[in-house]
Every structure is written in C-alpha cells, then in structure tokens.
C-alpha positions in Angstrom: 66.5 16.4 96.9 64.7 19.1 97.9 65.7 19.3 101.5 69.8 19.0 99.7 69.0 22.2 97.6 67.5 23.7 100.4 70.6 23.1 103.0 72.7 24.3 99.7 70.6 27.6 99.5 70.6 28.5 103.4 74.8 27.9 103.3 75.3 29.9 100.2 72.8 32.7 101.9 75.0 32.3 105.1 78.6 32.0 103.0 77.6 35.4 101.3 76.8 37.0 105.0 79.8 35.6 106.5 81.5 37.3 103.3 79.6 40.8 103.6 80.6 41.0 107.1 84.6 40.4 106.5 84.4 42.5 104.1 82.5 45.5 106.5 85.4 44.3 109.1 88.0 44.9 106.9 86.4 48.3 105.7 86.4 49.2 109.5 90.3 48.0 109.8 91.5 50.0 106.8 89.7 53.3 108.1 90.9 52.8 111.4 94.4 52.0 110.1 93.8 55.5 108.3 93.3 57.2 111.4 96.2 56.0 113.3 98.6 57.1 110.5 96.9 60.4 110.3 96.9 60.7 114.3 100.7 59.6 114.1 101.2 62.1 111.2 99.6 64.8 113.5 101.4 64.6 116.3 105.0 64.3 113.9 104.2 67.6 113.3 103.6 69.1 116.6 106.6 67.4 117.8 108.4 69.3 114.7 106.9 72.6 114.7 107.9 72.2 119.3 111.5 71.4 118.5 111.9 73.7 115.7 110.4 76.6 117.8 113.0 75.5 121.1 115.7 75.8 118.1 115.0 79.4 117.0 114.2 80.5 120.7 118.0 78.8 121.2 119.2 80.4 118.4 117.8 84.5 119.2 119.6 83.3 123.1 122.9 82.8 121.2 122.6 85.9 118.8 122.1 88.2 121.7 124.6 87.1 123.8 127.1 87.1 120.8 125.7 90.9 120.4 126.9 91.7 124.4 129.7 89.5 123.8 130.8 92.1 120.7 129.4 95.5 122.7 131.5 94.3 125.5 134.9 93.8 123.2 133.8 97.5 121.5 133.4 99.4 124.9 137.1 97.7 126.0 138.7 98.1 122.9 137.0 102.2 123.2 137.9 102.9 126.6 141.6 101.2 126.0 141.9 103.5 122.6 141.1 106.1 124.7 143.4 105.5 127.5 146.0 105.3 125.1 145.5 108.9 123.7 145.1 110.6 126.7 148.3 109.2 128.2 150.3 110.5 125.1 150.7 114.5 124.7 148.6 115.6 122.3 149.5 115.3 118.8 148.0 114.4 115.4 150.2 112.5 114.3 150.5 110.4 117.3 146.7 110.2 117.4 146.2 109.1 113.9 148.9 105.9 114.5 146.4 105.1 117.5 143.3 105.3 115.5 144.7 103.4 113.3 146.4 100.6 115.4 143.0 100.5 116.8 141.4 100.3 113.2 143.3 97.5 112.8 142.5 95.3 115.7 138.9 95.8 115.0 139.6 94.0 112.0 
C-alpha cells in the first residue's frame, strides 16, 4: 500500500510538472505570437507611410508639370494675342474685340 500511494504521489508531482511546463510553453507561444503580429504590424506601416510618400512625391511631379503645361498655353496664347494686335492698325476698338476674343478663350 505504501509503495501504491507512493508511485500515486511521484505521478501526481510529475502530472503537475508536465502541466506547469505546457503551460510556460504556451506562455512563450502566445508572447511570441504577440511579437510576430506586432513585427507584421510594423512593417504594414513602413510599407504604407513608403507608398504614400512615392504617391505625394508622384503627385507634386504631376502638379508641376500641369503648372509648365498651363505657363506654356499662357505665353502662346500671349504672344498669339499679341501678334494679332500688332498686325491690325491701331485702334481701340479693334483692340478691345481682341482682348476680348482672347478673354474668352482663356476661359
């Protein structure tokens, strides 16, 4: 009898090791599960912030040649206005039907 309760005592002792060290093992898994979703998370948001910083560096590229695109169109549609005043005599009236014509493809 006593060498039963003895073998009983030694397997609960060992069932409650066996137990404290799944559980550490499982602490360990969780916290490491932690830190791959945070690492993940991290680098999401470097890959973000890199493509969001390519779009606005795209974006100012567009805006400025849009702007030499529309100083281009002003300095033709200026030197043609011109052109066309200089080649008529000169008149007000005749000058102010330019301007205006040329008003009126500006729009």
């Amino acid at each position: 009898m006593r060498q039963q309760a003895l073998s009983e005592f030694r397997a609960a002792e060992e069932l409650q090791r066996a137990r404290a060290q799944a559980s550490e093992i499982v602490s360990q898994a969780e916290k490491r599960g932690a830190g791959v979703v945070e690492e993940a998370k991290s680098a999401a948001k470097a890959e973000a912030d890199r493509i969001v910083a390519a779009a606005k560096a795209e974006i100012e590229q567009e805006v400025f040649r849009a702007k030499e695109s529309l100083r281009a169109q002003i300095s033709l549609l200026a030197v043609t206005g011109a052109e066309k005043i200089l080649k008529r005599e000169v008149d007000a009236k005749a000058h102010a039907q330019l301007l205006s014509g040329l008003e009126s493809e500006l729009r």
